[in-house]
N, C-alpha and C positions, 0 to 999 in steps of 0.2 A: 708418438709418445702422448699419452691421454694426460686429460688436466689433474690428477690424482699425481700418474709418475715424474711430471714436472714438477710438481710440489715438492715432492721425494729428492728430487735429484738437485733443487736449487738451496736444499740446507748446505751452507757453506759453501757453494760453489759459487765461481770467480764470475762478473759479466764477460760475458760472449756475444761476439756478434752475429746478428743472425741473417740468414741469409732471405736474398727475395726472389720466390716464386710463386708457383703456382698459376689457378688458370683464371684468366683478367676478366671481370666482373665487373668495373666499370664501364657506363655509357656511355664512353666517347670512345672507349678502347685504348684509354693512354695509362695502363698497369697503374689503375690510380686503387685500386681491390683487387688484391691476388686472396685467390682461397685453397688451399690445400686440404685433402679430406685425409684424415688420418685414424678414422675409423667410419666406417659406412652404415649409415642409418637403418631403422626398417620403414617399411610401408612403402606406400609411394606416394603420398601427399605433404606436400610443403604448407610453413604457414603464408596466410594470404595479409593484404591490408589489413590492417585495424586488428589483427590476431591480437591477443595476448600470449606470449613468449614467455617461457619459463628458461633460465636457464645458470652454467656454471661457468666461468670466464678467469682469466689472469691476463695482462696483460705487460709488456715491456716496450722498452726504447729498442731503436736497433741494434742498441752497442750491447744488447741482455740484460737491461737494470731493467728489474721488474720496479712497476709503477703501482699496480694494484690490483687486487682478488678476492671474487664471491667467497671463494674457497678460503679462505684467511675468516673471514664471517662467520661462515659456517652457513650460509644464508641465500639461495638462490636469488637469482636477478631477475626482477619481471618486467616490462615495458609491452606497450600499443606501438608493434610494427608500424612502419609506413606511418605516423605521424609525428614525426619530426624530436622525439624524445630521447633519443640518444644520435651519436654521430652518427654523418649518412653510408660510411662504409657497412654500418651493420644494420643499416634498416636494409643495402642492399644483398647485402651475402645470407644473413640469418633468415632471407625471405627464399632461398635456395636448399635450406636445409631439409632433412627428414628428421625427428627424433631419436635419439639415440646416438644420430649423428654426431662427432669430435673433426674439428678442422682450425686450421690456421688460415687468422684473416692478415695480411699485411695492408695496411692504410698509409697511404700517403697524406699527406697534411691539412689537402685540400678536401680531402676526403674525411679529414679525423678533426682536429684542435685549430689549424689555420696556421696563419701566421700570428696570433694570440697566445695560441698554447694556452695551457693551463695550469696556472703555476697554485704550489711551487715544484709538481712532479715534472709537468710536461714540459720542457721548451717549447720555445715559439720551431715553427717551421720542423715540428717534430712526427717523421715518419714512426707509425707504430705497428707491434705486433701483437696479434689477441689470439689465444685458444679459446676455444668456446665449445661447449656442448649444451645440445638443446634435449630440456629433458620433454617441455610437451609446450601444446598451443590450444588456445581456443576461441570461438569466431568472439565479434563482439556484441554485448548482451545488448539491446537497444529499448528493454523495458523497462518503467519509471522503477520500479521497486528489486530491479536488476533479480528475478524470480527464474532467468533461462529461457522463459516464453517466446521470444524473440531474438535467433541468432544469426548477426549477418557475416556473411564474408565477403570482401572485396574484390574480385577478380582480376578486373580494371577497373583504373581510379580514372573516375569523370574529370570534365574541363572547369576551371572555376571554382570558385565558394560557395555560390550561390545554389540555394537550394529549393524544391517547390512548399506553398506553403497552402494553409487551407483554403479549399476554391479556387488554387492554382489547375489550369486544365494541363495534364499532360499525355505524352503520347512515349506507353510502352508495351516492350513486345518480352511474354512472359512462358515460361513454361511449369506446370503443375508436376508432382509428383507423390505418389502415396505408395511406399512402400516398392519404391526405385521401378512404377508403372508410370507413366506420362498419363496423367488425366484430362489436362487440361493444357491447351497452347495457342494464343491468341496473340494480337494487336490490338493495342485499347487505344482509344482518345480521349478522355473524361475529366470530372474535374474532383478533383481530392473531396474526400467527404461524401462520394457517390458511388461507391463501388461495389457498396453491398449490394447495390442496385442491377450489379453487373457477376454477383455469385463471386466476388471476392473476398477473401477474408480481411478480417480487422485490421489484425497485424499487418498483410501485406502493405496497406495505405501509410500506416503507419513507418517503415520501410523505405517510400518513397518518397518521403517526407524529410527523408534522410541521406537521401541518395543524391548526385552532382550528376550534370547533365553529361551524356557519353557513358556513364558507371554499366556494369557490370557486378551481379552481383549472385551470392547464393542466399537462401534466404530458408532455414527451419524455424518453422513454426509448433507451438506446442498447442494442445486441443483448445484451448482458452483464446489462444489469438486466431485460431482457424476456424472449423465449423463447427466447434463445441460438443454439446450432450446432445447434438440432435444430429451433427451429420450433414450431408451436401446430397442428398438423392440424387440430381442430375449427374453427377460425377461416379455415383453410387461409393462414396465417400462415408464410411460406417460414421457411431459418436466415437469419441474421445481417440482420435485419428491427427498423428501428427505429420506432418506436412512439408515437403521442400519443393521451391520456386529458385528457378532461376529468373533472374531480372536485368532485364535492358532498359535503362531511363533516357530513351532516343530523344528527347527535346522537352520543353514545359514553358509556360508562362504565365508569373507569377502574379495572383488574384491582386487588386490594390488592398494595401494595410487600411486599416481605419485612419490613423491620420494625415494618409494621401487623397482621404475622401471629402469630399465638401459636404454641407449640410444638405443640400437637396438628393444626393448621390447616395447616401446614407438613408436618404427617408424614400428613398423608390428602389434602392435596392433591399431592403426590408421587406417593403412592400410584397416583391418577387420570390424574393426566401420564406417568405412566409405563408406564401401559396406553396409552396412546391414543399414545405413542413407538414399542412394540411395533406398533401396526395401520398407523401411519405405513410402518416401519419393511420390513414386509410385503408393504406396496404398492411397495414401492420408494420412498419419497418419501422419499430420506435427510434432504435437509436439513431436513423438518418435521419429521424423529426429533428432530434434531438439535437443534433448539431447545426440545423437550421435556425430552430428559434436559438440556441446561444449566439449565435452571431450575431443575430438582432442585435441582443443586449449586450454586447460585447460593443457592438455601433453604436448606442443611441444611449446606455445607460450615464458616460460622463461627457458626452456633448452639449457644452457651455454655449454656441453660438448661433441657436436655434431661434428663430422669432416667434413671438408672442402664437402665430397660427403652428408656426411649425412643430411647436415645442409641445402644442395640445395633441397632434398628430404622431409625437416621437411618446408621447406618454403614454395613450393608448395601444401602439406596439409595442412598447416595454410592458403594460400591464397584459398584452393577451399572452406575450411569448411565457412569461415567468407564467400564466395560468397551464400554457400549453407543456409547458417544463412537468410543471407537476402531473398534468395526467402523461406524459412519457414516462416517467419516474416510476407512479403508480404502476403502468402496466410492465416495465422491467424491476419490477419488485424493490425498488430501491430507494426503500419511505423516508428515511432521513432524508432524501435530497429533493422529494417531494416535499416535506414540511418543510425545508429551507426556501423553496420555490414560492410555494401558499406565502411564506411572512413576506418573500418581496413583493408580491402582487398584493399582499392584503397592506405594506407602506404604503403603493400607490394608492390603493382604494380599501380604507378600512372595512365598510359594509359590502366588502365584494361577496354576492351567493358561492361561485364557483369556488372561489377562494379557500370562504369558510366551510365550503361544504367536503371541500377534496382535503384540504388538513385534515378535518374529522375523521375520512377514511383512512389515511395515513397514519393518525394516530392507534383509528380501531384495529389497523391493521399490525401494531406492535404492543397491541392490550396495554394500551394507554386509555383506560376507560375511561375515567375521569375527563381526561382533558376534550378525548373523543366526544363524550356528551355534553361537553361546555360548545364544543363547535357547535354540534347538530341543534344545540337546545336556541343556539344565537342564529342562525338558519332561520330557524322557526320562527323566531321574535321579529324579523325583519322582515322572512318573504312565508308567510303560514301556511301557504297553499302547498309548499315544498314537500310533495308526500316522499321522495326519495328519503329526505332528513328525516322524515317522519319515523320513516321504518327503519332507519340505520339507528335512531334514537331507541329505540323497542330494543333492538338488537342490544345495546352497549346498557341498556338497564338489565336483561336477562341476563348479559354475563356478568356481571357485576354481583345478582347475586346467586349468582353459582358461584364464584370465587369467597364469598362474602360467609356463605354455607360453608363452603369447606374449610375456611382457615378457622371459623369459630367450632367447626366439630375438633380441629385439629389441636388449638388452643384449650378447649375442653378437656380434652384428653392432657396434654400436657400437667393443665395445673389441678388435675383429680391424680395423677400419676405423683406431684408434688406433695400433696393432702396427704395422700398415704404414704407416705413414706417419714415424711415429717411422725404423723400419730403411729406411728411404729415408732419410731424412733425415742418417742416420748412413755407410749407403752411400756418399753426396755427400761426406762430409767425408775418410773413408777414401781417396777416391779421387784424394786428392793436390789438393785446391785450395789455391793458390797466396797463399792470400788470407793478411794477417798475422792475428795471436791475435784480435786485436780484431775484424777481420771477422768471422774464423770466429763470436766465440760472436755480433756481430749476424746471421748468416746464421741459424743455428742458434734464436737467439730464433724470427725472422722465418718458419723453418719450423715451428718448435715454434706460434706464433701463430696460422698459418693452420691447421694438425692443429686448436687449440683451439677454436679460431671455429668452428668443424664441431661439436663436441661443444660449445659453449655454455658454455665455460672463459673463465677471463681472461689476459692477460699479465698476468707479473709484472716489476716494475718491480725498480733493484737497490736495493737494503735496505730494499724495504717485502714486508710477510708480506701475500696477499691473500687469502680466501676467498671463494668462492661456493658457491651451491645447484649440482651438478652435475644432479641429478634425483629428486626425492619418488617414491618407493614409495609407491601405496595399499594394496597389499597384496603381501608377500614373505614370508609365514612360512615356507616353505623354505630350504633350503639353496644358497646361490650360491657356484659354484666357477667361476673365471674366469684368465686369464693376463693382468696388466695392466702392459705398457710404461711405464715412465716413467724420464723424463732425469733426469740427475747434479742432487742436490742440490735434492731433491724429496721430499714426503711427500705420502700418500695414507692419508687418515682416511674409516675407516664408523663412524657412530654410531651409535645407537639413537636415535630419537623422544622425546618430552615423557613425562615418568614413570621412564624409566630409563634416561638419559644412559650411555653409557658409548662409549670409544674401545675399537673391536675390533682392529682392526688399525695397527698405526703403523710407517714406515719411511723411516728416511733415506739417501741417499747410496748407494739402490741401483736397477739400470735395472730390476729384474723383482720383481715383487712376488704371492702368490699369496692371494687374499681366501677364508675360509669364513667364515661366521655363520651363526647362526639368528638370522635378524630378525627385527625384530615393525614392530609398525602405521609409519607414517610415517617408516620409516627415509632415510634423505637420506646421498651421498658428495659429500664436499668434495674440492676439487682444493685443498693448499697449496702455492703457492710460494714454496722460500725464496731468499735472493741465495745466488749463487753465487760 
């Protein structure tokens, strides 16, 4: 009988006792999990450890006093098999099932609620019985933004807690797949953080990191965590190729944490990561720099107990790693964490060259001109000979006023587009319409509105004051001279940006008005209008 016709059939019916059988699924073999299949699944794969479980469930005492049901909800049941989230009869039977599959699980106590129960449905020392039907499963996602990138299955569940962690060495034996061919199948020994080294992908490291010593495991990878938009040629591995590994985690041992390290320990194993950051680095393998120098600083940035020599010695590797940061940054195009990199290195050392010099790229690199030319221009001031800053300086003035050209042709256009339309509009009224006062100024609005609508202005309504954004400048440090129409009974505000607020211009109660400033960053014109 399926979990629907039991529904069906317990309106008004008496409890029953139900009987125990079926076939014993406990590990000891003492009918501590009888399962009875009462409709047969498809496919032929069961969910593994760590699945996520979908499914529909009722459950009763033995006497037939149902206890409780998904089905009553209306609401499927979901849980992470194999970790301990629901009783252990249905971590072990539900890891038996196919989809589709309907079965009865009988649980014994020791198996279900204990000698606790769970009141006030369950008695203590309460045998139970569950229908279930599993409607689907899937592996567990093990990426930070849970994206699918990375799906493991558990095959076998390793020994222990313990886990490897970065720079932990281990030794596993792996099998590649693309597109159900074996590409790749090896014995590694290595140490986490190294494998790119060794033609594996991201994700996998990532994987093992996660893995219990003894595990077993399956492992899809999506193009992102495998060989990406370019591919694996020795595997002949196309781009955007997604990926399964089977994984053995035969043994590992785990790197020391930083605060099982001592101060000297810390300042020579630096020393060593920091060379082998540099050969990374060489080879082109940014991101295995990358995780080199962060270890540095992940050592040495809040280590309090460093002596007066050591602490000079721990300063200068936190100042080269966070420089080295930033050009890894720079060359995996990932400029914000490059300018985050340049400001730690530049607290250490405010007039650092490399510093200021590799910000300024970072900046030019996301038309940040401004700020870019404040770097390069401070370059110059402290080391002159800098012809690299020299020429990146050239560069960030060229663009600047190519950007500079184009928004004032574009601005141009804009408020000659406002001009006529305004002396149209004023034309119409000149020329004798017949309409009384009241028309006119609604005629007048109603053209004034549609001028505004073009320009992304508001109507103003009568005696309420309105403003809007009329358009952000990202960059105007020039001079803007312009002729700007406006109707009776009108003001037109340029401000300055956040830091130095100021009204440049203000005017009422007149049609022409003529703007100069020198702007700076984020300058904004507000359209105000007042009642008339």
């Amino acid at each position: 009988m399926t979990a629907e016709e039991m529904k069906a059939a317990e309106s008004g019916a008496q409890s029953t006792p139900l009987p125990l059988e079926g076939v014993d699924l406990s590990p000891k073999q003492d009918e501590g999990v009888l399962k009875v299949i009462k409709r047969e699944g498809t496919g032929t794969e069961t969910p593994m450890i760590g699945d996520r479980v979908f499914v529909h469930y009722t459950g009763w005492l033995l006497d037939g006093t149902k206890f409780d049901s998904s089905l009553d909800r209306k609401d499927k049941f979901s849980f992470d098999l194999g970790k301990g989230e629901v009783i252990k009869a249905w971590d072990i039977a539900i890891a038996t099932m196919k989809v589709g599959e309907v079965c009865h699980i009988t649980c014994k106590p020791e198996y279900a609620y204990g000698s606790a129960g769970s009141p006030p449905k369950i008695p203590p020392n309460a045998t139970l019985v569950f229908e279930v039907e599993l409607f689907e499963f899937k592996g567990e996602d093990l990426t930070e933004d849970e994206d699918g990138g990375i799906i493991r299955r558990i095959q076998t569940r390793g020994e222990g807690y313990a886990r490897p962690n970065e720079g932990a060495v281990v030794e596993v034996a792996l099998e590649g797949y693309y597109k159900d061919q074996l590409f790749d199948q090896r014995e590694l020994h290595f140490e986490v953080g190294e494998g790119e080294s060794l033609d594996l992908p991201c994700g996998l490291e990532r994987v093992i990191q996660r893995m219990e010593k003894g595990e077993h495991s399956i492992v899809y990878l999506k193009p992102s965590y495998a060989f990406g938009s370019v591919g694996k040629e020795k595997f002949q591995i196309p781009p955007f190729a997604e990926l399964k590994y089977k994984l053995h985690l035969k043994n590992f041992e785990k790197a020391k944490e930083s605060w099982e390290m001592s101060s000297e320990e810390k300042l020579e194993q630096s020393t060593i990561v920091k060379e082998r950051g540099t050969v990374y680095f060489k080879e082109g393998k940014y991101k295995q720099a990358l995780l080199q120098y962060k270890k540095i600083v992940s050592w040495l940035e809040y280590e309090s107990s460093f002596s007066s020599e050591e602490a000079q010695k721990a300063q200068a590797l936190r100042l080269a790693s966070h420089l080295n940061l930033a050009m890894c940054h720079l060359k995996l195009q990932a400029f914000s964490a490059a300018i985050e990199s340049c400001n730690k290195a530049l607290e250490l050392d405010s007039s650092n060259e490399k510093g200021l010099f590799r910000r300024g790229e970072a900046h030019l690199a996301v038309n940040d001109y401004d700020l870019a030319r404040a770097d390069f221009q401070k370059v110059l001031q402290l080391y002159p000979s800098n012809k690299a800053a020299k020429a990146q300086l050239a560069v960030c003035q060229q663009r600047i006023r190519k950007q500079l050209a184009r928004e004032k042709k574009l601005y141009a256009n804009m408020f000659e587009r406002l001009a006529e339309e305004e002396s149209k509009a004023k034309a119409e009224v000149a020329a004798g319409d017949h309409s009384t006062d009241t028309e006119m100024k609604d005629e007048q609005k109603n053209n004034m509105a549609a001028s505004q609508s073009q320009m992304v202005w508001p109507m103003v309504s009568s005696g309420v004051m309105v403003t809007t954004p009329f358009t952000p400048f990202q960059y105007f440090p020039c001079l803007l001279s312009q002729v700007v129409s406006l109707p009776p009974s009108a003001s037109l505000h340029v401000a300055e940006g956040p830091g130095s607020p100021q009204v440049l211009c203000l005017s009422n109660k007149v049609e022409t008005i003529k703007l100069g400033c020198q702007a700076a960053l984020s300058v904004q014109l507000w359209w105000v209008g007042v009642a008339g």
